[in-house]
C-alpha positions in Angstrom: 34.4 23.5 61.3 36.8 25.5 59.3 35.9 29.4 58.2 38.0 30.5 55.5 39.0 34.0 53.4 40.7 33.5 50.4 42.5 36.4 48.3 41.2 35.0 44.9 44.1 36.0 41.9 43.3 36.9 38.3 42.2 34.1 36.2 41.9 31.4 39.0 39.2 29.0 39.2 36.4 29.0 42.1 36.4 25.7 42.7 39.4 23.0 43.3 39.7 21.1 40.3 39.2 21.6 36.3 39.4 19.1 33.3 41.6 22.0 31.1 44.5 22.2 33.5 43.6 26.1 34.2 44.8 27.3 37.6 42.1 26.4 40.7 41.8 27.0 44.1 43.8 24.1 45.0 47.0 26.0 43.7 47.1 28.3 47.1 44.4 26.7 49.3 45.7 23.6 51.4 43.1 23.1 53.2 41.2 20.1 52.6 37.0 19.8 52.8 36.0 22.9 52.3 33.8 24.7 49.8 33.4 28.3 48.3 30.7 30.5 49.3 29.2 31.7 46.0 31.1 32.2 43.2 33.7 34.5 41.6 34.2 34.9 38.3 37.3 33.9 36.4 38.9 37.1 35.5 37.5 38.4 38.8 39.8 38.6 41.9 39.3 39.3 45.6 37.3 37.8 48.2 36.2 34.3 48.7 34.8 32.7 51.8 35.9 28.6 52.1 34.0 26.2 54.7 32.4 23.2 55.9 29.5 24.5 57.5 27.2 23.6 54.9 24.1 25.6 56.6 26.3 28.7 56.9 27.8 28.2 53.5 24.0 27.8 51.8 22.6 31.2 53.6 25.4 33.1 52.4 25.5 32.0 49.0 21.7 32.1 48.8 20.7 35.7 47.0 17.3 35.9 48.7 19.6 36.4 52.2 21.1 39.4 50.3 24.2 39.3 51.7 26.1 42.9 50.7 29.2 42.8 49.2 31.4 45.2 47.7 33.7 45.4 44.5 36.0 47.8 43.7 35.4 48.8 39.9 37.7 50.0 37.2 35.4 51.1 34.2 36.5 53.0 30.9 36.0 56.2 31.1 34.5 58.8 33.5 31.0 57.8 34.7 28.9 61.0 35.3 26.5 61.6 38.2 23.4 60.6 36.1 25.3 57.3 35.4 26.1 56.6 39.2 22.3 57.4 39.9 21.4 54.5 37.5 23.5 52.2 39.3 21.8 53.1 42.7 18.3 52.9 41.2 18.7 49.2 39.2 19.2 49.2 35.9 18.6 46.4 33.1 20.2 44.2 32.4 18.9 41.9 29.7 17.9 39.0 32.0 16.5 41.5 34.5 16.6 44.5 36.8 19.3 44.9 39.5 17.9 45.9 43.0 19.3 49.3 44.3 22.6 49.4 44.9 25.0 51.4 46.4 27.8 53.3 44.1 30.4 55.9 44.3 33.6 57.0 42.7 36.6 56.3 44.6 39.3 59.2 44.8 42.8 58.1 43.4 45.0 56.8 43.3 43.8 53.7 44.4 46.0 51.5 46.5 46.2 48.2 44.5 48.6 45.6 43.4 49.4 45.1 39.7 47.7 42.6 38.1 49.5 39.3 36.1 48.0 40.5 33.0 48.3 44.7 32.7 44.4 46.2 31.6 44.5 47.3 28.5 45.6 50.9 28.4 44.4 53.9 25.9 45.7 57.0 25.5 42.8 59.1 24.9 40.7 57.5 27.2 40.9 58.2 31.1 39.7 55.1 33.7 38.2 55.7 36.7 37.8 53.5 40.0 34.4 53.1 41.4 33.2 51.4 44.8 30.1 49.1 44.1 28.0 47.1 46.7 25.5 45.0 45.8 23.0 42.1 47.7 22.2 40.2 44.7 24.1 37.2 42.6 22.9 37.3 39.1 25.8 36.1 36.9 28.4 38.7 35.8 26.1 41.2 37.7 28.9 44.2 38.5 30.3 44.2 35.0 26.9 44.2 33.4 25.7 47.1 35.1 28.3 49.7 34.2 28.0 48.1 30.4 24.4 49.1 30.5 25.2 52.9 31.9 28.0 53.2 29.7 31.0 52.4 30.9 32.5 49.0 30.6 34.6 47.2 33.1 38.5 46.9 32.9 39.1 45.2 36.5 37.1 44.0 39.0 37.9 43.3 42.9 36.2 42.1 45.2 36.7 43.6 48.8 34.4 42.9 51.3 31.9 40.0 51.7 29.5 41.6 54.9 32.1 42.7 57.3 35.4 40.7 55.9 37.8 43.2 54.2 40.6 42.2 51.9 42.9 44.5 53.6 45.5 42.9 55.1 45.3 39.4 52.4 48.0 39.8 49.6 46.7 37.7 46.4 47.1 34.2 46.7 47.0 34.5 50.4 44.8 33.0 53.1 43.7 32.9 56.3 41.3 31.7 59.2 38.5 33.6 60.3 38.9 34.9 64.0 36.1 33.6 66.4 34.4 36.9 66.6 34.2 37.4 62.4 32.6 33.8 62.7 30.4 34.8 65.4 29.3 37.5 63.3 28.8 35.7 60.3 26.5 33.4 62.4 24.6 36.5 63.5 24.2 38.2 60.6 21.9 34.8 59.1 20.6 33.6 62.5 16.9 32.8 62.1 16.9 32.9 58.4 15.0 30.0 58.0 13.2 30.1 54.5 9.1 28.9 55.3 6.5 29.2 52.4 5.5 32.3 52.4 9.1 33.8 52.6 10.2 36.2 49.8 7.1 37.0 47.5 7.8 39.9 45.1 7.7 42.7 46.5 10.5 41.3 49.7 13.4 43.3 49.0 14.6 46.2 51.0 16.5 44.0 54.3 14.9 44.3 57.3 11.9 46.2 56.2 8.6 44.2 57.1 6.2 44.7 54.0 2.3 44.6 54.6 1.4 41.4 53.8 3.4 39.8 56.9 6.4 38.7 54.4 10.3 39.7 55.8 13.1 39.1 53.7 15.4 35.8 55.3 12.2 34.7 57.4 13.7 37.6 60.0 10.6 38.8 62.1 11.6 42.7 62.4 11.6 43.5 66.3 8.2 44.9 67.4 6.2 43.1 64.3 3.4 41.0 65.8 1.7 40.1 62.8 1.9 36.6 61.4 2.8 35.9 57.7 0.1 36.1 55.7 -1.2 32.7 54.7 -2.7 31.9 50.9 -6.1 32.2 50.7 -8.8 30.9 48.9 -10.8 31.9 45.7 -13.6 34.9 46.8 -16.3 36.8 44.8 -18.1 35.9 41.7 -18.4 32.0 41.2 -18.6 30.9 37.8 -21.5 31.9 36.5 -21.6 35.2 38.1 -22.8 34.1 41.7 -21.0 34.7 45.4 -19.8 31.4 46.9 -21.5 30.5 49.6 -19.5 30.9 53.0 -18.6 27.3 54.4 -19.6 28.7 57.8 -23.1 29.9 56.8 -23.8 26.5 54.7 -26.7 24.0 55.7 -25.0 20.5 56.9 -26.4 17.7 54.6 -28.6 19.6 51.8 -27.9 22.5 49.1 -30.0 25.8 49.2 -29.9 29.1 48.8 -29.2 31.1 45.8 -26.0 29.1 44.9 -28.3 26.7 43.5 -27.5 25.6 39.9 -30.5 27.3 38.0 -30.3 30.4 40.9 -33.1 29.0 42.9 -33.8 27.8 46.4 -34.4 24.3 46.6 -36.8 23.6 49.6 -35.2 21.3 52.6 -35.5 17.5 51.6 -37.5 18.1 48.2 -37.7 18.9 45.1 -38.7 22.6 43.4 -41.7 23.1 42.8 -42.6 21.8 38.8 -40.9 18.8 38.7 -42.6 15.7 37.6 -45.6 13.9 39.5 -44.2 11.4 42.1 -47.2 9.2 41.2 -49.5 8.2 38.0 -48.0 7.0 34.7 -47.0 8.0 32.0 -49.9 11.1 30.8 -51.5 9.3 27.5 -52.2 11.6 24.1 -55.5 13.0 23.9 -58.6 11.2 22.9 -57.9 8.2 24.9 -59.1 7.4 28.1 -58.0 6.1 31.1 -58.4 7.1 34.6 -57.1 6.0 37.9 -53.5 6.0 39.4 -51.0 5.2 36.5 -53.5 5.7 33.6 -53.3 7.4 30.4 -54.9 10.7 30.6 -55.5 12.8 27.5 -54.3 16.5 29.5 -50.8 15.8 27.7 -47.3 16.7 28.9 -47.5 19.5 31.6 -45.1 22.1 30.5 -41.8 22.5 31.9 -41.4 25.1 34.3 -38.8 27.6 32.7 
C-alpha cells in the first residue's frame, strides 16, 4: 500500500487526467495507482492525501467520519468578532447549514509562499488571514461561509488533514507518509463501520453518544452499554381510532376483543349475536302461510342489529 501527501499548487487539477489540457496531478505525482482522498478545489491549494487503500481512502473522504481539517483563509476585509462567532455556530449557506466549526484570526504576517497568480490587491481595502477547521465536505464549503458573514475569500490553503501538516512540503512537492502518521490514520477510523442505524439527524458532535443509542462512525463511546436503537413499529391509535392489539396478548387462531371491525367482541368460534338464523328459509311476506323448517313465515325480515 502506498500513503501519500501531496502539496497541491494553484489551479491544479485533483485527479490525474483532463480532456482540456489544464494542469493535473500527474504533472508532480509519479506515483502510479493511487487516488485522492476527497477533493480540492481548482483554485484551492494545500493538502491532499494519495493511496491505494481503498477502505482507508473511502472513511476519510466520507463526511459522516467528520474528518477535521483546516484551511488557512485570506478574506477581504477585517472580519469582526460577531462574524467569527457565526462561523463557529454554522451559518447558511444556500444548500444548507454548516456544523460548528472552529475559527480564528491568525496574527501576521503569515509565513507563505507567493502564489503563480498574485490576489487581487486594493488599496482601500485591508485582508486579513483567518485559520478555519471544519469536519464537513459540502462543495466550496470554506469560501461560502465567509461570503455569507461578509467577507469573501481571496486565497485558500489547505494545511492540515487530521494530524498531517503542510509544514515542511513546498508546492508541488510530495512525500510518503511515515509508518506512525499511517498508523494513526488507521486509528483515527478503526471501527467505523457504517450499520443501519448509524448517523440519524441529530449524530453530529464526534464522539458524543446521543440518547437514542446512535454514535457518529459506528464508534461505541467507551463505557456506553446500550445497543443502538433499532426501528420500531407503528403504536397507538389504529385507524379508526382504536389501540392495536399487542401481538403478545392476541388469541392464536380467532379475532376478539375490542379490535374487532364494528368495536365488538366476537365470541370464540361464532358468530355475534344478531346475525342471520343458521336454519329455516327464506321468512315469507305476511299473509302467507307456511310452517316447518325452511317455510315461509309471515313475521318478515328481523331487523338488523345496529
Amino acid at each position: 500500500m502506498r500513503y501519500v501527501l501531496v502539496h497541491k499548487p494553484y489551479e491544479v487539477l485533483t485527479q490525474f487526467t483532463d480532456e482540456n489540457g489544464r494542469a493535473t496531478l500527474k504533472d508532480f505525482v509519479d506515483v502510479p495507482n493511487v487516488y485522492p482522498v476527497g477533493r480540492l478545489d481548482y483554485d484551492s491549494e494545500g493538502l491532499v492525501l494519495l493511496t491505494d487503500d481503498k477502505p482507508l481512502q473511502h472513511r476519510l473522504s466520507e463526511p459522516r467520519f467528520k474528518i477535521p481539517k483546516t484551511y488557512w483563509v485570506q478574506v477581504e476585509g477585517i472580519p469582526t468578532e460577531e462574524a467569527l462567532e457565526q462561523l463557529r455556530r454554522g451559518v447558511d449557506i444556500k444548500t444548507g447549514y454548516t456544523a460548528p466549526a472552529e475559527a480564528e484570526i491568525l496574527p501576521e504576517p503569515v509565513a507563505v509562499a507567493e502564489r503563480s497568480k498574485p490576489v487581487r490587491f486594493r488599496a482601500n481595502i485591508p485582508t486579513t488571514w483567518l485559520r478555519i477547521t471544519i469536519s464537513q465536505g459540502m462543495n466550496r464549503q470554506v469560501r461560502k461561509m465567509t461570503a455569507a458573514v461578509g467577507f469573501p475569500t481571496l486565497r485558500l490553503i489547505r494545511v492540515q488533514i487530521a494530524d498531517l501538516r503542510i509544514a515542511g512540503l513546498p508546492a508541488g512537492k510530495w512525500r510518503d507518509l511515515t509508518s506512525d502518521e499511517i498508523k494513526d490514520l488507521k486509528e483515527l477510523t478503526a471501527g467505523q463501520v457504517l450499520g443501519p442505524n448509524d448517523f440519524k439527524s441529530g449524530a453530529r458532535t464526534p464522539g458524543a453518544a446521543k440518547s437514542g443509542g446512535f454514535w457518529p462512525g459506528g464508534v461505541r463511546p467507551a463505557g456506553d452499554t446500550r445497543k443502538p436503537a433499532a426501528g420500531g413499529g407503528k403504536t397507538g391509535p389504529g385507524k379508526f381510532g382504536f389501540s392495536k392489539p399487542d401481538a403478545n396478548n392476541r388469541s392464536a387462531g380467532s379475532k376478539s376483543g375490542a379490535g374487532s371491525k364494528f368495536g365488538g367482541s366476537r365470541p370464540a368460534g361464532g358468530k355475534p349475536a344478531g346475525s342471520k338464523p343458521t336454519t329455516g328459509g327464506k321468512p315469507g311476506p305476511a299473509g302467507k302461510s307456511g310452517g316447518g323448517t325452511g317455510g315461509k313465515s309471515g313475521a318478515g325480515r328481523p331487523s338488523r342489529p345496529r
